[in-house]
C-alpha positions as CSV (number, residue, x, y, z in Angstrom):
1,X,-24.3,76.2,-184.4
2,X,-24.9,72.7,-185.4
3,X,-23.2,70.9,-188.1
4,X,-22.5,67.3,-189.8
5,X,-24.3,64.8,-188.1
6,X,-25.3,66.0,-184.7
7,X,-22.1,67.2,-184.6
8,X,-21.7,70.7,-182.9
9,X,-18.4,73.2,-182.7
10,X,-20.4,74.6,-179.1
11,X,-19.5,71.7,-177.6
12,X,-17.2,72.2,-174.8
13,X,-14.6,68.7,-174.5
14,X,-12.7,68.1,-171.5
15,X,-8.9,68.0,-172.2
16,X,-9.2,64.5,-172.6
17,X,-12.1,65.0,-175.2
18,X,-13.8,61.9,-172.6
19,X,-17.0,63.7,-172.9
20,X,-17.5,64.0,-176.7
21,X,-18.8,60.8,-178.7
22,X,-20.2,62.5,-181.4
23,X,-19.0,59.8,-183.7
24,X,-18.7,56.3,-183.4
25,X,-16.8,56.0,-186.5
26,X,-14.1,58.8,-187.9
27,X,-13.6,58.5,-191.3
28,X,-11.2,60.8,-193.1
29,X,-14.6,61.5,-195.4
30,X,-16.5,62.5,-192.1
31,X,-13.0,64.6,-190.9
32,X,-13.1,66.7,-194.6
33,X,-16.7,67.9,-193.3
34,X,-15.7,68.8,-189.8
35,X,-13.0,71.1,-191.4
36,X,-14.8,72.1,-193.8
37,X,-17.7,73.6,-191.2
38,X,-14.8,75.2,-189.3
39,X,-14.0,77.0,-192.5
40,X,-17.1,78.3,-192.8
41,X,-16.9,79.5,-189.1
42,X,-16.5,83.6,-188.9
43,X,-14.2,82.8,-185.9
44,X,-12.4,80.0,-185.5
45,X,-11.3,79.4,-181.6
46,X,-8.4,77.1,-180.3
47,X,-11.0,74.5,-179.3
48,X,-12.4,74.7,-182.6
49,X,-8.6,73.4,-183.3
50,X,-8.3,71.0,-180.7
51,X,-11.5,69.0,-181.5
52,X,-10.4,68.6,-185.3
53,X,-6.7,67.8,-184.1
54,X,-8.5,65.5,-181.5
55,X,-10.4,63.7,-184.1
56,X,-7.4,63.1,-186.5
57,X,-6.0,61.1,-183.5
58,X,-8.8,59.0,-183.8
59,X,-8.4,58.3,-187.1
60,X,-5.1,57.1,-187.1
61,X,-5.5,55.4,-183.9
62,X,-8.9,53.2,-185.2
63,X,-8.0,52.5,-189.1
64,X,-9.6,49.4,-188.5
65,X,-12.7,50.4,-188.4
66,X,-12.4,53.1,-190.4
67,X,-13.8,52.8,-193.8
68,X,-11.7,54.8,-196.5
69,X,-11.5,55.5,-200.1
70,X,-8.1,54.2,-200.5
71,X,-9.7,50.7,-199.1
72,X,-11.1,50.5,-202.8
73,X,-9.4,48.5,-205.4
74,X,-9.0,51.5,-208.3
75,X,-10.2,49.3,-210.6
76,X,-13.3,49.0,-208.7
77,X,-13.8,53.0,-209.7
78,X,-13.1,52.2,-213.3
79,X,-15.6,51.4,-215.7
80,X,-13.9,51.9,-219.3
81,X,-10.8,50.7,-220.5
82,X,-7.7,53.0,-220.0
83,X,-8.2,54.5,-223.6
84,X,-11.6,55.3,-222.9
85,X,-11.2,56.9,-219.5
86,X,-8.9,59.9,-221.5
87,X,-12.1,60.6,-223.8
88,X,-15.1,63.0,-222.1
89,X,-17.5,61.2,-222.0
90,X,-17.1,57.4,-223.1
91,X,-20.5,55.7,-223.4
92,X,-20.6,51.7,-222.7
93,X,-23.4,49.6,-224.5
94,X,-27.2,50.4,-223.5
95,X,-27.6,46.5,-223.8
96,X,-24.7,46.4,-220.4
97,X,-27.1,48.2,-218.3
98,X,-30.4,46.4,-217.0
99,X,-33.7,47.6,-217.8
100,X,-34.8,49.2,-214.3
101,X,-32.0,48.9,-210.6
102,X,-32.0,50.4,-207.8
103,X,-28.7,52.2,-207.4
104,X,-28.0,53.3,-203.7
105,X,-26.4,57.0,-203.7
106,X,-24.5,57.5,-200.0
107,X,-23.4,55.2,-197.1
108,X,-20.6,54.6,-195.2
109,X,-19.0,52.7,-197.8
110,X,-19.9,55.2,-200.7
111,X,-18.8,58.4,-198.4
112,X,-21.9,61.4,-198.1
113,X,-23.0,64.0,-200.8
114,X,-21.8,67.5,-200.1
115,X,-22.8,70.3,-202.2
116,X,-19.9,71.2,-205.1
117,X,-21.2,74.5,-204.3
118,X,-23.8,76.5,-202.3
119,X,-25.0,78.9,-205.2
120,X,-28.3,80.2,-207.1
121,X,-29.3,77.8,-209.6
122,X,-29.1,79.8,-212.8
123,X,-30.1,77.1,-215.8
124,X,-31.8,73.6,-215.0
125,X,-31.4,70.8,-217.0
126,X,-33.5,70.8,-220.0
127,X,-33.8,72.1,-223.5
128,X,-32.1,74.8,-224.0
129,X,-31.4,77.1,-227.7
130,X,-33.3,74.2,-229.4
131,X,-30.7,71.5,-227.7
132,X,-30.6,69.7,-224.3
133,X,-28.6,71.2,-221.4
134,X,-27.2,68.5,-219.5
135,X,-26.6,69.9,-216.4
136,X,-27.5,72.4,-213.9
137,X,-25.7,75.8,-214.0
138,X,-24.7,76.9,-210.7
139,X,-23.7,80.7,-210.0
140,X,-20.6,82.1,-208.2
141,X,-17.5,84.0,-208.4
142,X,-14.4,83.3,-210.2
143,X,-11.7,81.9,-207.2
144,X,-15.1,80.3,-205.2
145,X,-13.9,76.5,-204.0
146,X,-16.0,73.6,-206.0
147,X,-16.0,70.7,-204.0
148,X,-16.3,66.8,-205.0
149,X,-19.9,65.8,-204.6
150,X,-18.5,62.5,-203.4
151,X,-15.6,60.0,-202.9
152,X,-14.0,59.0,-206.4
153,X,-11.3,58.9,-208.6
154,X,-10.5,61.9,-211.0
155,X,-10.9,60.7,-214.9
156,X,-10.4,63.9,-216.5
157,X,-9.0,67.0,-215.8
158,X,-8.2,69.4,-218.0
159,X,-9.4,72.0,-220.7
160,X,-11.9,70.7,-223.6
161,X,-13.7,73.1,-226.1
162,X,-17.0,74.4,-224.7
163,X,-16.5,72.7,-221.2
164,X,-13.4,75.2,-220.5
165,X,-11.7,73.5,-217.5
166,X,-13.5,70.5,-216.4
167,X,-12.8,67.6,-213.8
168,X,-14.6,64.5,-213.7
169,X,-15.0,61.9,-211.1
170,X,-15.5,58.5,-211.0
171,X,-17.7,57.4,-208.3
172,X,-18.3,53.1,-207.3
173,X,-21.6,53.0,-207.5
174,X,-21.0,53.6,-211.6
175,X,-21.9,57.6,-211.2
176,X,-19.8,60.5,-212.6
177,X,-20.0,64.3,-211.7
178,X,-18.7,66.9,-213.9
179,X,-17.4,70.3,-212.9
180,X,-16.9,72.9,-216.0
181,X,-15.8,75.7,-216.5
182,X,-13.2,76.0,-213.8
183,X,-10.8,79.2,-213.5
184,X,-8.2,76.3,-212.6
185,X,-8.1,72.4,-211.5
186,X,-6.8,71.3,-208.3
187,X,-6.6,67.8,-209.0
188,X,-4.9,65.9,-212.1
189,X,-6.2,62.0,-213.6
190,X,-5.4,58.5,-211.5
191,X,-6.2,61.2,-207.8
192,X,-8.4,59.7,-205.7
193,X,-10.5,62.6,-203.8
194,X,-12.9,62.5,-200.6
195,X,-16.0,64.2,-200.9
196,X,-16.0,68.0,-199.4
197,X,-12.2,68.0,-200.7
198,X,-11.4,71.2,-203.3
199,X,-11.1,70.4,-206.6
200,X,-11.1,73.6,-208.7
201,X,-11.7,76.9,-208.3
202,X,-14.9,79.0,-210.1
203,X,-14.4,80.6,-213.4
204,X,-15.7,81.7,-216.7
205,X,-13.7,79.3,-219.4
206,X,-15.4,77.7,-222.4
207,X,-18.3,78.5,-223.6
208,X,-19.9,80.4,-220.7
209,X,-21.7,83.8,-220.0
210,X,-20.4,84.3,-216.5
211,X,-18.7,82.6,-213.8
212,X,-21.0,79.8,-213.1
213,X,-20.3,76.2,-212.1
214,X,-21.8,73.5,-215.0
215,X,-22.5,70.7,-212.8
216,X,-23.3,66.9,-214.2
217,X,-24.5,63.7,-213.3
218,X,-23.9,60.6,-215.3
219,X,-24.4,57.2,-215.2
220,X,-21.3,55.2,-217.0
221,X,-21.6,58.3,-219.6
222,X,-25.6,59.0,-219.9
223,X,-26.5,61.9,-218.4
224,X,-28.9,62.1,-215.6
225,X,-31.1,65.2,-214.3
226,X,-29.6,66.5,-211.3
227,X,-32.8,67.8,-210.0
228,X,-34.4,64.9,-209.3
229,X,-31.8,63.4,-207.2
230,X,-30.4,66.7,-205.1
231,X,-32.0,69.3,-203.8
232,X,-30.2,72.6,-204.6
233,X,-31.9,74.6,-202.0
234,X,-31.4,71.9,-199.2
235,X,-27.9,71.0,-200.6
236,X,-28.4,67.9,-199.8
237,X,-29.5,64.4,-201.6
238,X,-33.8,63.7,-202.1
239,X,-33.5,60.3,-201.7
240,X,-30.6,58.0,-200.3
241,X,-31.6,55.4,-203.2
242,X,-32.9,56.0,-206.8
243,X,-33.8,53.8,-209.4
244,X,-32.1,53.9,-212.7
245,X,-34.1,53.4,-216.2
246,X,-33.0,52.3,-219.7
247,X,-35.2,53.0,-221.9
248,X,-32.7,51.8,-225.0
249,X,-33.3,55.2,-225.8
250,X,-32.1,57.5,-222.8
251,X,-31.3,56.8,-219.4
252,X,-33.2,58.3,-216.6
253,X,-33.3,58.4,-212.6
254,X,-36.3,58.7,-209.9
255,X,-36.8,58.4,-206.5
256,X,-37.2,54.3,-206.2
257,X,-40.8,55.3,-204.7
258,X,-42.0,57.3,-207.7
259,X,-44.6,56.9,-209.9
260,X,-43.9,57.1,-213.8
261,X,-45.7,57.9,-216.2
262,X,-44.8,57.0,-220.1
263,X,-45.5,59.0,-222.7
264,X,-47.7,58.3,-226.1
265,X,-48.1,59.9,-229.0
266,X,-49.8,63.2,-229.1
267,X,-49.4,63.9,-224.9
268,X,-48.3,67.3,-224.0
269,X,-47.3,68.5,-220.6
270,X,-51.1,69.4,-220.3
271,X,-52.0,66.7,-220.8
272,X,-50.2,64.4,-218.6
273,X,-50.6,66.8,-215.9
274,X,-54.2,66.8,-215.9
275,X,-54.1,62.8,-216.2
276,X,-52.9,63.1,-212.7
277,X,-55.0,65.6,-211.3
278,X,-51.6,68.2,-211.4
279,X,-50.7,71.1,-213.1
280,X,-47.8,71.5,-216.1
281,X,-45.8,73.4,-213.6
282,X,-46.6,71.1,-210.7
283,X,-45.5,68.5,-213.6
284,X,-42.2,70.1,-214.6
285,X,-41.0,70.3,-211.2
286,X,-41.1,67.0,-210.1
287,X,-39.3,66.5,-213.7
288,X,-36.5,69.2,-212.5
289,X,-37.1,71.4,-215.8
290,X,-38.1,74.8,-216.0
291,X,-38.9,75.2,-219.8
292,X,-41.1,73.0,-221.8
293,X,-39.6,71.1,-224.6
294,X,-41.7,69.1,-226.7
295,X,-42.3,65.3,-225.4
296,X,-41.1,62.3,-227.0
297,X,-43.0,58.9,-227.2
298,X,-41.7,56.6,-224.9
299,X,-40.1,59.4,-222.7
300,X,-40.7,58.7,-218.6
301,X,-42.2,61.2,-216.4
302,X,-42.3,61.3,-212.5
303,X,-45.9,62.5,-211.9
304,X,-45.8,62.1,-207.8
């Protein structure tokens, strides 16, 4: 069974491990994926072992070239002052951000996405009881590990109103993730985690029918539709680059090859979807909703 990166637990290493070159680099963030594939493992053999042991030895023998979250200045995964990092969600100035960037997502530097957790996706991000759900609800059981989507430094961790008990992480490329709703936090403010790494466990605090995960993305505070940059079927990214959008008004990612589509007075989903030779539903998914809400002028829509 093959896992991270061509990387496979069949493979059979001499003592010496001379054969096996899966990796040219061993980062501690690539090491927290290995182990986490031998978790998921129904058996887990001595070579199984071996190889992880095998590839920690690497790591401490080639820091050099080894590219690691503790390499970053923590200031460089701060962008609020220390008063605003204890608030939720701290908003800087629209006029800060630039109109349209390309913001790049995963890279050696940044660490990889991994899936907070491989559930059902029970509520997309959209309107939602005549307000906007910010997230995208993900289901499990109360105890089920939620992972960090990637590397970053914990801003909050602790319980607030609806949110029950929610972590948030800083990432360097100015992205936050948001994890509600925890049965309990494994992390406290100032850690710095490693994608993969546990960070809470599954509940049902807050306000919340169920034990579900909320999961969010936001950019220095706005929030962003998940959808449109992971796949939650794939669990894994859409694009390794998107391109950010202020509109003065709301902040919104797409795929940096997307075609957008702004809204005028009077359009409906219909409409724009049959602008583009599309249907509403076609429409909606490439937006990442599942329930029509009512379209504001100016609004941006992905419509390939």
């Amino acid at each position: 069974m093959a896992f991270y990166s061509g990387f496979s637990f069949n493979e059979n290493p001499t003592k010496k491990h001379d054969s096996v070159k899966p990796y040219k680099i061993v980062t501690k963030t690539k090491l927290a994926y290995l182990v986490d594939s031998v978790l998921e493992l129904k058996t887990v053999s001595v070579k199984d072992v071996d190889l992880l042991n095998y590839y920690a030895s690497l790591l401490k023998k080639n820091n050099a070239d080894s590219v690691k979250i503790s390499e970053f200045n923590l200031n460089e995964l701060s962008f609020y002052s220390a008063s605003d990092e204890k608030v939720l969600f701290p908003l800087v100035s629209l006029d800060s951000i630039p109109q349209t960037f390309n913001l790049i997502l995963q890279n050696n530097l940044l660490s990889y996405y991994f899936s907070p957790f491989k559930g059902v996706i029970t509520s997309n991000y959209g309107w939602r009881d005549k307000r906007i759900h910010k997230g995208i609800d993900i289901d499990l059981n109360k105890g089920d590990k939620v992972s960090a989507a990637f590397d970053g430094k914990v801003r909050f961790a602790q319980k607030q109103g609806g949110f029950g008990n929610v972590v948030i992480l800083m990432h360097p490329n100015g992205l936050e993730t948001v994890y509600a709703h925890l049965h309990k936090i494994k992390v406290k403010p100032g850690d710095v985690v490693l994608s993969g790494q546990t960070i809470g466990l599954g509940g049902n605090t807050g306000h919340s029918r169920g034990t579900h995960l909320h999961f969010e993305m936001r950019y220095k505070g706005y929030p962003l539709n998940p959808a449109t940059i992971i796949s939650f079927t794939e669990h894994k990214l859409q694009h390794h680059t998107i391109t950010i959008k202020n509109t003065k008004k709301i902040v919104c990612a797409f795929p940096s090859n997307a075609s957008l589509h702004t809204v005028t007075k009077g359009q409906s989903w219909n409409f724009v979807a049959k602008m583009y030779g599309i249907s509403a539903k076609q429409l909606m998914a490439l937006n990442g909703i599942d329930k029509r809400y009512y379209l504001k002028i100016g609004q941006q829509l992905r419509v390939n």
